[in-house]
C-alpha positions in Angstrom: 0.0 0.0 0.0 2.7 2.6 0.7 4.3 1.9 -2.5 1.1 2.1 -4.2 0.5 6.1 -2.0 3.7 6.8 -3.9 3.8 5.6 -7.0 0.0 7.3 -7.0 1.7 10.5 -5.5 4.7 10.6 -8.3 2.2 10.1 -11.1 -0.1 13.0 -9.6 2.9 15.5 -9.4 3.9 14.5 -12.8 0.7 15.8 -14.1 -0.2 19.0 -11.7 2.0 21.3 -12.7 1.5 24.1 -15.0 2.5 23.0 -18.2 4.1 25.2 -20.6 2.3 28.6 -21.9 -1.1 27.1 -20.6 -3.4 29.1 -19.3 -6.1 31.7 -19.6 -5.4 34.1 -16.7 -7.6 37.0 -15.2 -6.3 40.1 -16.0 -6.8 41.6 -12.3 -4.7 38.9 -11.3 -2.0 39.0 -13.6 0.7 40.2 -10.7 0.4 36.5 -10.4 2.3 35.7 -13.1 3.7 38.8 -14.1 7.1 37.6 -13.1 7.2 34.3 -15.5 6.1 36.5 -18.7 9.0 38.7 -17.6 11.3 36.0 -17.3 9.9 34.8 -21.0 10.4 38.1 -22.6 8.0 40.5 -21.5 8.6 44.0 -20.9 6.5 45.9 -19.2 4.7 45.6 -16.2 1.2 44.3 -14.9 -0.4 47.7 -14.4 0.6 48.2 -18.1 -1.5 45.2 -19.0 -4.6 46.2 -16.6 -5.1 48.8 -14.3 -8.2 51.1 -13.7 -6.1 54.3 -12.8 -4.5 54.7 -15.8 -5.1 53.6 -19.5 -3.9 50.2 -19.7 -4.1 47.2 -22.5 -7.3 46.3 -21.9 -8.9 49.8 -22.9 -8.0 48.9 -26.6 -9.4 45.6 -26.2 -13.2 44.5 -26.7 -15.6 42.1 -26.9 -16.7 42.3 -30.7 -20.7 41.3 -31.2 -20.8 38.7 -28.2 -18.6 36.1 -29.2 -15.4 37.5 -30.8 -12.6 40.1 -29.9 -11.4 43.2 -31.3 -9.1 46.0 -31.2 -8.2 49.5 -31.5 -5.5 50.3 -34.1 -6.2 54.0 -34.1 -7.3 57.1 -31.9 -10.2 57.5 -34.1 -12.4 54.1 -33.5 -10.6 52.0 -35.5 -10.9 48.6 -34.6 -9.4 45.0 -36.1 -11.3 41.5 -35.7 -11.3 38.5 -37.9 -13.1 38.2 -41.5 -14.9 35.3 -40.0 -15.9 37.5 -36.8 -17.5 40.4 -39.4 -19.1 37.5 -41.5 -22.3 38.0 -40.6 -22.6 41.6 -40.6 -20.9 41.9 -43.9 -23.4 39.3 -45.3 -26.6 41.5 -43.9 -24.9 44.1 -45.9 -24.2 42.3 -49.4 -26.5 41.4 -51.9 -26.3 40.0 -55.3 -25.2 43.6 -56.6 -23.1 44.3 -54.1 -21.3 41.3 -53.3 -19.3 42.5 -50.3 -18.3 38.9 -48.7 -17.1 37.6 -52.6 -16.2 41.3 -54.0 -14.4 42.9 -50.5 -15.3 46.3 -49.4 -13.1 49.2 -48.9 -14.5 52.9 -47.7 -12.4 55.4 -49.1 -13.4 58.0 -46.5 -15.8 58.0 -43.3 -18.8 59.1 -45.0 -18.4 55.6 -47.1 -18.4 53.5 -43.7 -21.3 51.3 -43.6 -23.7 51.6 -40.3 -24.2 47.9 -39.1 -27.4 47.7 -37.2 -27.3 45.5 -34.3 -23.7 45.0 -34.0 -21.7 46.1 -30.8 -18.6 46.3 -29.1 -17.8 46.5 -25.3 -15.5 47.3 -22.9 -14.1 46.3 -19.6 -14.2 48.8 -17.3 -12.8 47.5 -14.5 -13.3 43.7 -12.3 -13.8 43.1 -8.9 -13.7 39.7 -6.9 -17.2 40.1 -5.1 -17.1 36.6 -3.4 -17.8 37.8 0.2 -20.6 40.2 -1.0 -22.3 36.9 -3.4 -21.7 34.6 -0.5 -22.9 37.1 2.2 -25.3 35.5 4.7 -24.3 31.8 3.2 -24.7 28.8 5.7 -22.9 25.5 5.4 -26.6 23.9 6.0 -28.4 25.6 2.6 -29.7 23.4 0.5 -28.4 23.9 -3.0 -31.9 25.4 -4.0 -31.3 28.0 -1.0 -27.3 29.0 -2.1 -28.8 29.7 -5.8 -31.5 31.9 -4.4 -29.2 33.8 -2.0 -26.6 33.9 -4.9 -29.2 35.7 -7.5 -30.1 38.0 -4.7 -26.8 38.7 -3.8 -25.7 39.4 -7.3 -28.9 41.5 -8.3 -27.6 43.9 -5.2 -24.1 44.0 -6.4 -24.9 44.3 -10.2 -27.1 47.6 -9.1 -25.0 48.9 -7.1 -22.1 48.9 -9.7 -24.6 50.3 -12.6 -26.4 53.0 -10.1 -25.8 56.4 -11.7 -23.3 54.9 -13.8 -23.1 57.2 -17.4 -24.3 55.8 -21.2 -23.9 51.9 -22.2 -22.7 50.6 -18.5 -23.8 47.4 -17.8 -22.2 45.1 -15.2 -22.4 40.9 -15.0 -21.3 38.8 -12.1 -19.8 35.4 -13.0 -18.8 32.5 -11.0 -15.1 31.0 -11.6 -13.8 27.7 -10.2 -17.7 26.2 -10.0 -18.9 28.5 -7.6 -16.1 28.9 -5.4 -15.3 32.3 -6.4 -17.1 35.6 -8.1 -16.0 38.4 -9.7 -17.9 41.3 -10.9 -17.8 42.8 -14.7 -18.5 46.6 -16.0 -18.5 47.0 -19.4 -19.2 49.7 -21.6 -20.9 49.1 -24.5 -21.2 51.1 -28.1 -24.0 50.1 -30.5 -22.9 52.7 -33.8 -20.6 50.7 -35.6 -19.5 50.9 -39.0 -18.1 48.7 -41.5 -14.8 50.3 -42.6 -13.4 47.5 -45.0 -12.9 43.7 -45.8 -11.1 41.4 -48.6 -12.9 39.7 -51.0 -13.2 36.2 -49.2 -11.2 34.6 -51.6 -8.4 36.3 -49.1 -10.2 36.6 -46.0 -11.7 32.7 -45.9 -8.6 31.6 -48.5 -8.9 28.1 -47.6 -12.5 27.8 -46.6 -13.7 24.5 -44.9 -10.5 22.6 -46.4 -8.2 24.5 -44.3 -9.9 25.0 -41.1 -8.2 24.4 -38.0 -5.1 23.5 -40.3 -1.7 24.4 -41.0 0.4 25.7 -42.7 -2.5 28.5 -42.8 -2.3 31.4 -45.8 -6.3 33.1 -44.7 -6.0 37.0 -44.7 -8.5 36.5 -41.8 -9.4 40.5 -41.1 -12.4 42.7 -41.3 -12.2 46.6 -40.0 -14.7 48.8 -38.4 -15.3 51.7 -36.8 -17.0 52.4 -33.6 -19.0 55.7 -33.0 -19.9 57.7 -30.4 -21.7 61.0 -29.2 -20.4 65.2 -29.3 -19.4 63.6 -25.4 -17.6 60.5 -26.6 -20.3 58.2 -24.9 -22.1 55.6 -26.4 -25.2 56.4 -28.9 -27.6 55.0 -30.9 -26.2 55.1 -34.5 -26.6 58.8 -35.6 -25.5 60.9 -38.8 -24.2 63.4 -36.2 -22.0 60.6 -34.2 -18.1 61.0 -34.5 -15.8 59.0 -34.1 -14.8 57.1 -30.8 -11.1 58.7 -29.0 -10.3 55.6 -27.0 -8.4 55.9 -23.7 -5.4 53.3 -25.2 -5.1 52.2 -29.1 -1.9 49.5 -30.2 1.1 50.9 -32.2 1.5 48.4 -34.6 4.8 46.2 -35.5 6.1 45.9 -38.9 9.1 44.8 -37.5 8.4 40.8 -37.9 8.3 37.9 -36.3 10.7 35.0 -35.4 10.8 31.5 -33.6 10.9 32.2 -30.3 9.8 35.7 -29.9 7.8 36.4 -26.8 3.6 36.7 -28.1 0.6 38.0 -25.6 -3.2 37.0 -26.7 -5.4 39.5 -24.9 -9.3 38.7 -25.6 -12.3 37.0 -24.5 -12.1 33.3 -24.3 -15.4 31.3 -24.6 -15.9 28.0 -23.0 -13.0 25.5 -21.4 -13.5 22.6 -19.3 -9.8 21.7 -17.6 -11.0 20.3 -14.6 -13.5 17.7 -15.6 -13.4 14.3 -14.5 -12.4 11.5 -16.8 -16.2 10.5 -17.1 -17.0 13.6 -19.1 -13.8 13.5 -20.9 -14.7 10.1 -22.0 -18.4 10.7 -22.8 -16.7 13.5 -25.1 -14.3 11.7 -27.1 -16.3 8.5 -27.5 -20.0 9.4 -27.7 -20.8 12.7 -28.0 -18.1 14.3 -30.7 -18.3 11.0 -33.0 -22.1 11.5 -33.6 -21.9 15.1 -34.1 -19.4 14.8 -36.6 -21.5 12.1 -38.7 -24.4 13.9 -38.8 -22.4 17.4 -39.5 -20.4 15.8 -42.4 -23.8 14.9 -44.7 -25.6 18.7 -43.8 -22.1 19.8 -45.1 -22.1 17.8 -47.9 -25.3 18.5 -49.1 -24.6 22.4 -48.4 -21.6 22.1 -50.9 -23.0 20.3 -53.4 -26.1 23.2 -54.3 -23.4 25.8 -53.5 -20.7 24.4 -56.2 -24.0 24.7 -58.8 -25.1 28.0 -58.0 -23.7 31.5 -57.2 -26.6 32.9 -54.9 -26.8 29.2 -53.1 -23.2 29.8 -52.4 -24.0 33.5 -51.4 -27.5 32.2 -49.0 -25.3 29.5 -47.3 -21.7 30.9 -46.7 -22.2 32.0 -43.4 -24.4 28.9 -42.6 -21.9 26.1 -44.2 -19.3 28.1 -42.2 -21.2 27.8 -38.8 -22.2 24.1 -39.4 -18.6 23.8 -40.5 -16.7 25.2 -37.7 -17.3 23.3 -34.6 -17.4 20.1 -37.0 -13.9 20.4 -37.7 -13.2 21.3 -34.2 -14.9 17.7 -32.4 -12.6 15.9 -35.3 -9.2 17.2 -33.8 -10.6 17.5 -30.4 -11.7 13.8 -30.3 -8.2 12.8 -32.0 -6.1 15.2 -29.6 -7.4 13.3 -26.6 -7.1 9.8 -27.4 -3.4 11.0 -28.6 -2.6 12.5 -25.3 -4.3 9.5 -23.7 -6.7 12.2 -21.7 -8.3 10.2 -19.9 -6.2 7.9 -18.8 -3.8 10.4 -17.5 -6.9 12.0 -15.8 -8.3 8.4 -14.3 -4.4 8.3 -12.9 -4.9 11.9 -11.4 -8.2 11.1 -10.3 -6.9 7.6 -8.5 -4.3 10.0 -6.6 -7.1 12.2 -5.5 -9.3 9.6 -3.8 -6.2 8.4 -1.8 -5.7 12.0 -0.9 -8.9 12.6 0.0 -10.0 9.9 2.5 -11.4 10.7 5.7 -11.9 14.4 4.1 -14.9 16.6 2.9 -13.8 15.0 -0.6 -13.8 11.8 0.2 -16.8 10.8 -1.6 -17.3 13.4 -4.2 -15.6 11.0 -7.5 -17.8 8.5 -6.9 -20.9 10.8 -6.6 -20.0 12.5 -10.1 -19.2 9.2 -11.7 -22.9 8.2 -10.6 -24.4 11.6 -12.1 -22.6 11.0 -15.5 -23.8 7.5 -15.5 -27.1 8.8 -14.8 -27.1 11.9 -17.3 -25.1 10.9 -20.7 -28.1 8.5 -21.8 -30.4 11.2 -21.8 -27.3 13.8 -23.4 -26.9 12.2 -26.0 -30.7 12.2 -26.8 -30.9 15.5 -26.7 -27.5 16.5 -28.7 -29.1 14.6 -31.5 -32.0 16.2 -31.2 -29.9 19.6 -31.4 -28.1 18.2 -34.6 -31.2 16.9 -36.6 -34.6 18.8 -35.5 -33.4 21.7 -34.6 -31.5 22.5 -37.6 -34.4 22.3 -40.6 -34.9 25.4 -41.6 -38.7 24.8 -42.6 -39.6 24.3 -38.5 -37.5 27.3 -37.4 -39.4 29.5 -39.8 -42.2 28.2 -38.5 -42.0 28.9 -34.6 -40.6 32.1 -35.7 -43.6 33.3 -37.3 -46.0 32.0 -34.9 -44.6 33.7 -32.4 -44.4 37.0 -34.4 -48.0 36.7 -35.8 -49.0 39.4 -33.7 -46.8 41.8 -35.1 -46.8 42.2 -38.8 -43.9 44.6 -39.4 -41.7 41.6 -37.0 -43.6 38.9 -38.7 -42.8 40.4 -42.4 -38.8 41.1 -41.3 -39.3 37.4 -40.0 -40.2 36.1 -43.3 -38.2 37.9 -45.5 -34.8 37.4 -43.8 -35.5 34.3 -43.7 -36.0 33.3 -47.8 -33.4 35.7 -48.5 -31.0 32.6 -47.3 -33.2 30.0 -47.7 -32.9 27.0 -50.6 -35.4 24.4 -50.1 -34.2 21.8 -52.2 -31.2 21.9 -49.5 -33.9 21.7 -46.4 -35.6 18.8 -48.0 -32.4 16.9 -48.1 -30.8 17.8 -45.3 -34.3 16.5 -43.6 -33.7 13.2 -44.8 -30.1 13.0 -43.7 -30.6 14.7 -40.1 -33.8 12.4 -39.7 -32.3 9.0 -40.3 -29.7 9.7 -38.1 -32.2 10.3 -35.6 -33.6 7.2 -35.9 -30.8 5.3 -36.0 -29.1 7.1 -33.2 -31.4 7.7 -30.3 -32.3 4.1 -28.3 -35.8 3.0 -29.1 -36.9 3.5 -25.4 -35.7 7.6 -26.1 -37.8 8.4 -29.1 -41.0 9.7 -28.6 -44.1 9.2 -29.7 -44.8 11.3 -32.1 -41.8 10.6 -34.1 -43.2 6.2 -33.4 -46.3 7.2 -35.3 -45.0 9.2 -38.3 -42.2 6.6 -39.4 -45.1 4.0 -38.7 -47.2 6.3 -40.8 -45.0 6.8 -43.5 -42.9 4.2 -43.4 -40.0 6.1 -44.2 -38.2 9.5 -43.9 -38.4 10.5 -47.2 -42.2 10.0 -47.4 -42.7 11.7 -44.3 -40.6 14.4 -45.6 -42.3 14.6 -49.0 -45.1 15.0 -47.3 -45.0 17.2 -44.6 -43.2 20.1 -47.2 -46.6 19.4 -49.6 -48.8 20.2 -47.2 -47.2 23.2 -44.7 -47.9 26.6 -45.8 -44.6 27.4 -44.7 -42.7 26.2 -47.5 -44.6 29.1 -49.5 -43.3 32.6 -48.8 -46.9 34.5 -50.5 -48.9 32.4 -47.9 -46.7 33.0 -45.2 -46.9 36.9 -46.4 -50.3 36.7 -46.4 -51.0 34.8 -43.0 -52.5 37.6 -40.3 -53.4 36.9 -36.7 -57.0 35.5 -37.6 -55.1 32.6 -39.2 -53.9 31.0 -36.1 -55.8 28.0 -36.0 -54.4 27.5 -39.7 -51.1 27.9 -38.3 -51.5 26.2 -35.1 -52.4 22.8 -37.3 -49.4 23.4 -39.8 -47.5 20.0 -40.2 -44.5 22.2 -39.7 -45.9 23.6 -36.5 -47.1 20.5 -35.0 -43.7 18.6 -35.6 -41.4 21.3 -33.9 -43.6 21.4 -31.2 -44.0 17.7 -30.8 -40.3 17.1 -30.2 -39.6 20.8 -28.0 -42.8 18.9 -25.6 -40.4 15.8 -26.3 -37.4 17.4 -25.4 -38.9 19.6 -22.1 -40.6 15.9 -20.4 -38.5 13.7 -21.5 -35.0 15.0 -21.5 -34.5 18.3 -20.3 -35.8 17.7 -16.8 -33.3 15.0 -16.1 -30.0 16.7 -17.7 -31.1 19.9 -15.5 -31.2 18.1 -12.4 -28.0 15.8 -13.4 -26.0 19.3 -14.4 -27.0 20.8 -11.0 -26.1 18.3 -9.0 -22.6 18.0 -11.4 -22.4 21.1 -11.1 -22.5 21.2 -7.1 -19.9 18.4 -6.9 -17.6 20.1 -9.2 -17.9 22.9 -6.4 -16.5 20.3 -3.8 -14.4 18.2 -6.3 -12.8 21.9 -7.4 -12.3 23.1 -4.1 -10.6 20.1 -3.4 -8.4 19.6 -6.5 -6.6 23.7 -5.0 -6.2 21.6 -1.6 -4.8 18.7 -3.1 -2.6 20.6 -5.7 -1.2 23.5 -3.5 1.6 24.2 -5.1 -0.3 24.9 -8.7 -1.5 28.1 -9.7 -5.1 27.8 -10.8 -6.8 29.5 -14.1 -10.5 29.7 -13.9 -12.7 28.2 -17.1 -12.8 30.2 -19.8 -16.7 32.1 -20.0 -16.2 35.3 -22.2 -14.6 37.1 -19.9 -11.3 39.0 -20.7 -8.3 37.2 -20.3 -4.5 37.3 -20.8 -2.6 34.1 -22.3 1.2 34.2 -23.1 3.6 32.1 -25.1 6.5 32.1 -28.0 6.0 31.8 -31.9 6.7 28.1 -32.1 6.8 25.3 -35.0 5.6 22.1 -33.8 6.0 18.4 -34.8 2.5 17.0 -35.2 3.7 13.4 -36.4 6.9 11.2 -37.2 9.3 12.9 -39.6 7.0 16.3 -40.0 8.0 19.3 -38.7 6.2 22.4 -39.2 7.6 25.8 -39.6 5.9 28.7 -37.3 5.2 31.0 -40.4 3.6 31.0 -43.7 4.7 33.6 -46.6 2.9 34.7 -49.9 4.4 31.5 -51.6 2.2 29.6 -49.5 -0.7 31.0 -51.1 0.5 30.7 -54.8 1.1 27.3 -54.1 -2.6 26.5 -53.3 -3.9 28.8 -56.2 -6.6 26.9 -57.8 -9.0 29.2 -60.4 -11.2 25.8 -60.5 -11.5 25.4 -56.5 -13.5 28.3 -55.4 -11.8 28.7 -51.8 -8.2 29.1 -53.7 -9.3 31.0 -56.5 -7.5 34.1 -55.3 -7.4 37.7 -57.0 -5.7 38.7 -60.2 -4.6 41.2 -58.3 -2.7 38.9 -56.0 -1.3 36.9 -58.5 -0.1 40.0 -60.8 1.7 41.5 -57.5 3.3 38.3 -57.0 4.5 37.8 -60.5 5.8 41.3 -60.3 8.6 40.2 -57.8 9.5 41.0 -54.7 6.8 39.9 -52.2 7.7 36.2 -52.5 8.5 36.4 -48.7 5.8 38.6 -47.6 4.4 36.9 -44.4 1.3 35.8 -43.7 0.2 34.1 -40.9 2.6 32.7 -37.9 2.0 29.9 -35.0 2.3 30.3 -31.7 1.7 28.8 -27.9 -0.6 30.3 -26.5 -3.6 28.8 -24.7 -6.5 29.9 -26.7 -10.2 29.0 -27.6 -13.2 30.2 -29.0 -14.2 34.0 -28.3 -10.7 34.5 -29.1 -11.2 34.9 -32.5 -10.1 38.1 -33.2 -8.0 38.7 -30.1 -4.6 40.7 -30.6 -1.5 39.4 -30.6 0.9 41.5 -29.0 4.6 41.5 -28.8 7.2 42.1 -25.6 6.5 45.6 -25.5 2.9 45.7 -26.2 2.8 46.1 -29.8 0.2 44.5 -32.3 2.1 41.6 -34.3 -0.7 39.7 -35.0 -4.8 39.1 -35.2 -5.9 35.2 -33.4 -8.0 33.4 -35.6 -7.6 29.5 -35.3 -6.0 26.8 -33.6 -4.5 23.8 -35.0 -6.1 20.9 -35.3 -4.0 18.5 -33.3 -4.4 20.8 -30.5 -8.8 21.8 -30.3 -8.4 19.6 -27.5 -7.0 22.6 -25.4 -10.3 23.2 -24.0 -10.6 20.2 -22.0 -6.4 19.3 -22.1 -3.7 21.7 -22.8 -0.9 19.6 -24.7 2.2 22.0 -25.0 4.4 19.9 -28.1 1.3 21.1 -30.4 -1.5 23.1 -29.1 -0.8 26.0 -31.5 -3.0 29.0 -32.0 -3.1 30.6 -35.4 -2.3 34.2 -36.2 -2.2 36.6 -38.8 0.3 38.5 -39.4 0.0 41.9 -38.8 2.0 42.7 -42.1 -0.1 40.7 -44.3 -3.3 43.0 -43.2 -1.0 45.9 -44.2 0.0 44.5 -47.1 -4.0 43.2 -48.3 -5.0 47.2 -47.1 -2.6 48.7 -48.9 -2.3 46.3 -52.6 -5.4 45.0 -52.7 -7.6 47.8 -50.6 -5.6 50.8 -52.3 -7.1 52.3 -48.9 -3.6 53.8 -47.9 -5.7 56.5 -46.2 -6.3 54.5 -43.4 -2.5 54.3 -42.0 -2.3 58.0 -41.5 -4.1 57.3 -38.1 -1.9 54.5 -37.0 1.2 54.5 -35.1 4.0 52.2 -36.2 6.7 51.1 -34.7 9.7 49.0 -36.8 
């Protein structure tokens, strides 16, 4: 037994610490390790990076529309983000005339900057921890039921009193890190007048497309500009013809110098979802169940998507943005799934967790694997339901129009925008298909004792998908845009018995009594355990610095530009040139078909080398999209925009010999603005530094 204690004991220390460049660390905190990124090459100092006395890093850094990051690369409002970030704002703004995702857009002044309704950017004000004031009044004896309510209460007080008088577009949040064991409170301010300032064509900014997601060597010019607005006060507005340009508090000189193996790199942004700390259960339910299936039934939407989209320009045009959302995260479970088994993930985490029970006996903790192991057991039947349910119901189109205009009947000015945004990027042909794909996985996938009735009767019914299918887009109105024009409020029992109607609310009354009921009550109590089970992973592992989940909060993540070695005999170089991209030119594929323009200045001479997008370490993930990429003394080197695909695993298991995040260079955006653009006037309001 004692050699077992510490055999278990080497194993566990083997794994605990840090590794390498991993990470996603709270910028408040970042005195924590301020003194390692020094030691790696940086060279200023943590007040530099976030302070709330002085203008700091983190005033030219935002969260752009929700889920990406942006900068400020200017005193006037100028901001960088990815191509793939301005996507869908750039598609609301194209049309078959003006083509501004195929074509690229470049304002030649600030009168030609395109408003972007809906679209906004925020700010961090400041962060607080707040755990004394969210715990306040908290008793070891609550129920679970109890904490949440005093929680909510707690954080309603806080949240008011951080937003009480507070000036235009402050908002506050409170979120939980470590699984409850510690708060910290969130002011943001937040502008809602931005304007599109330029793009490429996506033949630059999505060079590559689906082929080269999550892959490298990389050669996507993956930036979109824009502008953000404010009032005569420099406060947030609504979007106004009188609105001038935003003066930031901090913007980034940029570096032309360059980039080399090595070289110190910073990734300052807003990080979306991680899961480090799970146990091997969910790691396993992962990599086995859950990312296998999504990835089947993804690949034949995909498929179906790219066959209609190869035949016709304005299917290509209705489904970009949608083949690129079904596309992404598809990708993503293919390297995650393979970066785990290859790092033998759960395994290493049965080892750790082996360690921890040992540890843990005659403790608070001593029971809390075994109760989590139970809860998984319980839950994942009932998961995996309703994932497939998210992957086949949930995505045809003709059901989602139809709860959409039921609920907008009301209102015919929403019910008409409903409609008509709606068949702008619709193909039917491309629903009816994808029905019969996502619906014979369906039945295939769930167990027999998981369907539910309603779905029983129709295949007994029909006998078949495809006659169900056949039938169901016959009959429902909602595969006619006039009659869907035409429907008023006085049609509701007409809509009420729509085929369409009926079946998306037969499997959402499915989904709520069936499935949703358990997987809420199995993630609360998971969620509770991973409480204890985190709590007691800091005890057991005191000599480790923790990093809280990633859950769009701002975050700082440091590493080097790096190569990696992703198998035998390969080795992979950390940047990618011009070359690169001539090398893929394909006028026949139309994600290499790049620019004359592009060609021409390459035959020309003399840009053979020009850089385009570089790897590096640091610990990223989605939200980071977008983030900068800043050198050793706070310079802009780079724009985030993918990961590789040996390393998507990062969110659940950071492997340092090839987790890579993608960049691009900030010399290739310079390059694209200046030779493809022509929109030179842009750099008189950027500072360089060489």
């Amino acid at each position: 037994m004692k050699k077992t204690l510490i055999l278990l004991a080497a194993l566990a220390a083997s794994i605990l610490p840090m590794k390498a460049d991993e990470g996603m660390w709270l910028p408040l905190l970042i005195q924590q390790r301020i003194g390692d990124m020094q030691a790696k090459g940086f060279k200023l100092s943590a007040e530099d990076i976030y302070s709330i006395n002085k203008a700091s890093l983190k005033d030219a850094v935002m969260n752009f529309g929700g889920g990406c990051t942006g900068e400020l690369v200017s005193d006037q409002g100028l901001l960088f983000t990815n191509h793939h970030c301005g996507y869908g704002n750039i598609q609301k703004l194209s049309s078959v005339e003006h083509d501004y995702l195929t074509d690229g857009y470049w304002a030649m002044s600030q009168k030609e900057e395109l408003p972007c309704p809906g679209l906004t950017v925020s700010f961090l004000d400041y962060m607080q921890d707040v755990t004394a004031d969210i715990l306040k009044g908290y008793k070891e004896k609550m129920t679970e039921t109890e904490r949440i309510a005093l929680v909510e209460k707690n954080t309603k007080a806080v949240v008011e009193k951080a937003t009480k008088n507070a000036g235009p577009g402050i908002r506050a949040q409170v979120n939980a890190m470590f699984y409850g064991n510690q708060y910290f409170l969130f002011v943001y301010r937040t502008f809602s007048d931005i304007r599109f300032v330029g793009a490429p064509p996506s033949s630059i900014g999505k060079f590559g497309g689906d082929t080269d997601n999550w892959m490298w060597p990389r050669h996507t010019g993956d930036f979109s500009m824009f502008r953000i607005y404010a009032d005569k006060d420099n406060n947030p507005a609504a979007y106004s013809a009188d609105n001038r340009p935003y003066a930031p508090k901090k913007s980034f000189k940029i570096n032309r110098g360059g980039v080399k193996e090595g070289d110190f790199t910073f990734i300052y942004g807003f990080p979306g979802s991680t899961k480090e700390y799970i146990t091997s259960d969910e790691v396993s339910y992962i990599a086995e169940v859950s990312d296998p299936a999504k990835i089947a039934i993804r690949t034949q939407r995909l498929d179906i998507f790219k066959k209609y989209q190869e035949q016709s320009a304005k299917v290509r045009l209705q489904y970009a943005s949608k083949a690129q959302g079904v596309s992404n995260s598809w990708k993503k479970w293919q390297g995650e799934a393979l970066g785990i088994n290859k790092m033998k993930t759960v395994a290493t985490k049965r080892a750790y967790e082996k360690g921890f029970a040992q540890w843990a006996k005659g403790t608070r903790y001593e029971n809390v694997l075994n109760e989590l192991h139970a809860l998984y057991e319980k839950r994942n039947p009932y998961m995996i339901a309703s994932e497939y349910y998210s992957e086949t119901v949930r995505t045809i189109e003709l059901l989602t129009l139809a709860t959409r205009v039921k609920a907008a009947l009301a209102d015919k000015k929403r019910k008409d925008a409903t409609v008509e945004t709606f068949f702008k990027d619709y193909f039917q042909t491309i629903d009816e298909e994808c029905f019969d794909a996502v619906m014979n996985y369906f039945d295939k996938g769930i167990a027999a004792n998981f369907k539910p009735e309603y779905f029983k009767q129709k295949m007994a019914q029909y006998g078949s998908v495809e006659a169900w299918r056949s039938d169901l887009y016959t009959k429902s109105i909602f595969s006619n845009k006039e009659r869907v024009l035409a429907l008023t409020e006085a049609d509701k029992d007409l809509v009420n018995s729509d085929p369409a109607i009926e079946m998306a609310e037969a499997f959402a009354k499915w989904y709520e009594q069936d499935l949703n009921g358990v997987i809420k009550d199995c993630n609360t109590a998971i969620n509770l355990a991973m409480r204890t089970y985190m709590a007691g992973q800091m005890e057991y592992s005191k000599d480790k610095q923790f990093y809280p989940d990633a859950n769009m909060t701002l975050r700082v993540a440091y590493g080097k530009v790096a190569g990696y070695s992703p198998s035998d005999a390969v080795y992979y170089k950390p940047v990618s040139t011009l070359t690169g991209i001539i090398e893929k030119d394909n006028p026949n594929i139309y994600d290499y078909n790049i620019p004359q323009a592009l060609r021409d200045i390459y035959a020309a001479g003399g840009h053979e080398n020009q850089p385009v997008c570089f790897l590096a370490t640091n610990h990223t993930t989605g939200g980071n999209s977008g983030s900068p990429v800043i050198d050793a003394n706070g310079n802009l080197i780079g724009i985030n925009f993918d990961r590789v695909w040996e390393g998507t695993m990062s969110d659940i298991a950071f492997g340092p010999d090839f987790c890579r995040n993608i960049q691009l260079d900030i010399r290739y955006v310079l390059f694209c603005i200046e030779h493809i653009g022509h929109a030179n006037w842009l750099f008189n309001e950027m500072k360089f530094v060489d």
